[in-house]
N, C-alpha and C positions, 0 to 999 in steps of 0.2 A: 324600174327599180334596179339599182346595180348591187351586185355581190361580188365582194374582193374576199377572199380567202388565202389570208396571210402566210399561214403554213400550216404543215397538214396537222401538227399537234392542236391548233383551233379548229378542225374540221366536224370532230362531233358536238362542240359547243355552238357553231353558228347552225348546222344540221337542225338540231336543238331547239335554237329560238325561232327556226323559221316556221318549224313544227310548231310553234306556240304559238305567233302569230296567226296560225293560220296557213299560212305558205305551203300546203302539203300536196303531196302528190293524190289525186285522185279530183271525185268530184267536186271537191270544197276549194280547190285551188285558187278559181275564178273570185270568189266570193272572200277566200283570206288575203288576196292581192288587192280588191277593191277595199278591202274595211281597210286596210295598211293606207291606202292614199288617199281614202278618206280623211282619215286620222289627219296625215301630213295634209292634207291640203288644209283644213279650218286650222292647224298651228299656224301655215306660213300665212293664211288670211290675216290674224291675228298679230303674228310679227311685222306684215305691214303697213296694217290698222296702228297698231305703237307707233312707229317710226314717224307717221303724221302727226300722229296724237301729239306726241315728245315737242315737236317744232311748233307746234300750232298754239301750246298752252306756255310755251315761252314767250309769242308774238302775244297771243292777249294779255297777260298779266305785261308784260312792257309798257301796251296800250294805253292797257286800264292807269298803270303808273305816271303814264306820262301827261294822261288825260287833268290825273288832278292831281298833278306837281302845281308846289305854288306858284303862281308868277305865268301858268300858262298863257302863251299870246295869241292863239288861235285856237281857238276850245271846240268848233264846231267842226275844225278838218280833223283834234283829237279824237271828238267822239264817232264822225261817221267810220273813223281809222278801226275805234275799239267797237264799235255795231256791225263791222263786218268780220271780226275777226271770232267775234263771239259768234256771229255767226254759224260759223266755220265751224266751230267748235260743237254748236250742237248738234250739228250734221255727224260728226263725228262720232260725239258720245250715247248715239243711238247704233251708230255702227259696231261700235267697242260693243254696247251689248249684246248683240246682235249674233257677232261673233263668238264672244265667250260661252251664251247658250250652244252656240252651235258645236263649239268645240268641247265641252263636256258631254253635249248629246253621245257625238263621235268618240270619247275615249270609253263612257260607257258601255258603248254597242263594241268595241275594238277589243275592249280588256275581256268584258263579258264571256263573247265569243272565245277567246285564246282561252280561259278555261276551260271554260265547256269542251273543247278540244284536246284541252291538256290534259284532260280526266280519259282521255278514252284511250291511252298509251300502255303498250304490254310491257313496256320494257321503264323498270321504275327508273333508272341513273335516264334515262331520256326525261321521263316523266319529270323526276327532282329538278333537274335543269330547267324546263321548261316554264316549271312553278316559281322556280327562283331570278330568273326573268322578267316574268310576267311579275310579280312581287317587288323588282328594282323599279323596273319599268313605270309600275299602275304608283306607284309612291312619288316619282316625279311630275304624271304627266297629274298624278293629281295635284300636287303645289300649283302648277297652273290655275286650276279650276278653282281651287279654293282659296288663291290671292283676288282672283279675278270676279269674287264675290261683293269681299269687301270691295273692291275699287269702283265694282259697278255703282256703289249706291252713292258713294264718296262723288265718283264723276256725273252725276243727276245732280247733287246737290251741290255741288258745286257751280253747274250750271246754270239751278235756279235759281241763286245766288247773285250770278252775275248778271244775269236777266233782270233784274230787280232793280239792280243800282242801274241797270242802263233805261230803266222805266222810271226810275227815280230824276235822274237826269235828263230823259228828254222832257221833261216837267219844270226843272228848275236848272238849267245849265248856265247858273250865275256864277260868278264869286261866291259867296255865302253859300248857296247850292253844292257847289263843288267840295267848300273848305269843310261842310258841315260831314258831307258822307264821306270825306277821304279817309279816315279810321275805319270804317267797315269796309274802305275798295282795300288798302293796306294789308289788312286780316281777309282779305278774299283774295289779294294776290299770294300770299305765303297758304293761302290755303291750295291754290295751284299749283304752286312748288312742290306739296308733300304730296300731291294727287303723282304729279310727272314724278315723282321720284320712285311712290308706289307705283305704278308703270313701269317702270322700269324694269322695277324688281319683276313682275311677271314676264317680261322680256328675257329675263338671265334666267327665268325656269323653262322656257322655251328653249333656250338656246342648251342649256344643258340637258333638256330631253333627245335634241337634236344631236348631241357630239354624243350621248349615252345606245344611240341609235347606230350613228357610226362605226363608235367602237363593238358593236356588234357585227360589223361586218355589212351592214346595210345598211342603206343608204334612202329613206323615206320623202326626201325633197326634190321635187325636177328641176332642175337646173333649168 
């Protein structure tokens, strides 16, 4: 963990937070240092669980597009294209949950803790800070956790979704077959779009827990 200490007029504001976190001097030190990179580590697991997600739900929905565009002249390289991509994809979306439990487990235990700690300060202007922190702080890392509810169940059904029509079609991988389910593959690829989009959006609360972390003078990610 690095600490930049801008100038000395910041010095009892970061002092402050590190106390909140946990960072303190004595026996707890060990233990407020590890919940800190706790924390950071199931975010950046999470930002790089996204980053696949984002690229992987663009390739299937393309796939799935391109599978039952009309006129297609090779349907069976279309489909093995979009059986692996989907794939991919549910490897993933058990990942993304995976993750997101894990990472509200960690901000639970993180936040939790930094009160409990924050309660036990003689000196109130320490104390107030510390609260008003942990209270910036616990409000972002929560938009995390509580985008990442709805998405989880969005990114399931979405996937049983497209499991579906890929079982549908290896049944009937006609003309007719094809032309008859392309409105439900249609509405199952825009149904991919607003899933990657919501992704996203948990990505940009990540990333603003991160630069909100920074501007504290610390720095929770290893490089």
């Amino acid at each position: 963990m690095k600490l930049r200490t801008k100038d000395k007029g910041h010095k009892v504001f970061i002092l402050a937070f590190l106390a909140g976190a946990g960072i303190i001097m004595g026996g707890c030190a060990t233990t407020g240092i590890q919940r800190s990179e706790d924390a950071a580590t199931t975010m950046q697991a999470m930002d790089n669980n996204i980053k696949r997600v984002v690229v992987q739900l663009d390739a299937t929905g393309a796939s799935l597009d391109e599978l039952t565009k009309s006129g297609q002249s090779d349907v069976k390289r279309a489909f093995d294209l979009y059986s692996k991509n989907l794939s991919e994809v549910e490897k993933m979306e058990k990942d993304f949950a995976k993750n997101a439990d894990e990472m509200k487990a960690r901000g639970q235990t993180y936040f939790k803790e930094w009160k409990k700690e924050g309660n036990q300060y003689k000196d109130t202007q320490i104390q107030e800070l510390s609260e008003q922190r942990r209270g910036e702080l616990g409000n972002i890392y929560g938009d995390i956790a509580l985008n990442s509810i709805g998405v989880k169940d969005d990114f399931k059904a979405y996937v049983a979704k497209s499991k579906e029509i890929q079982q549908y079609l290896s049944n009937d991988l006609t003309s007719k077959g094809i032309q008859a389910i392309a409105p439900i593959a249609r509405k199952t690829v825009m149904d991919g779009d607003n899933l990657n989009y919501a992704i996203k959006n948990i990505q940009t609360a990540i990333e603003r827990a991160r630069a909100e972390m920074s501007q504290a003078g610390t720095t929770l990610y290893r490089q």
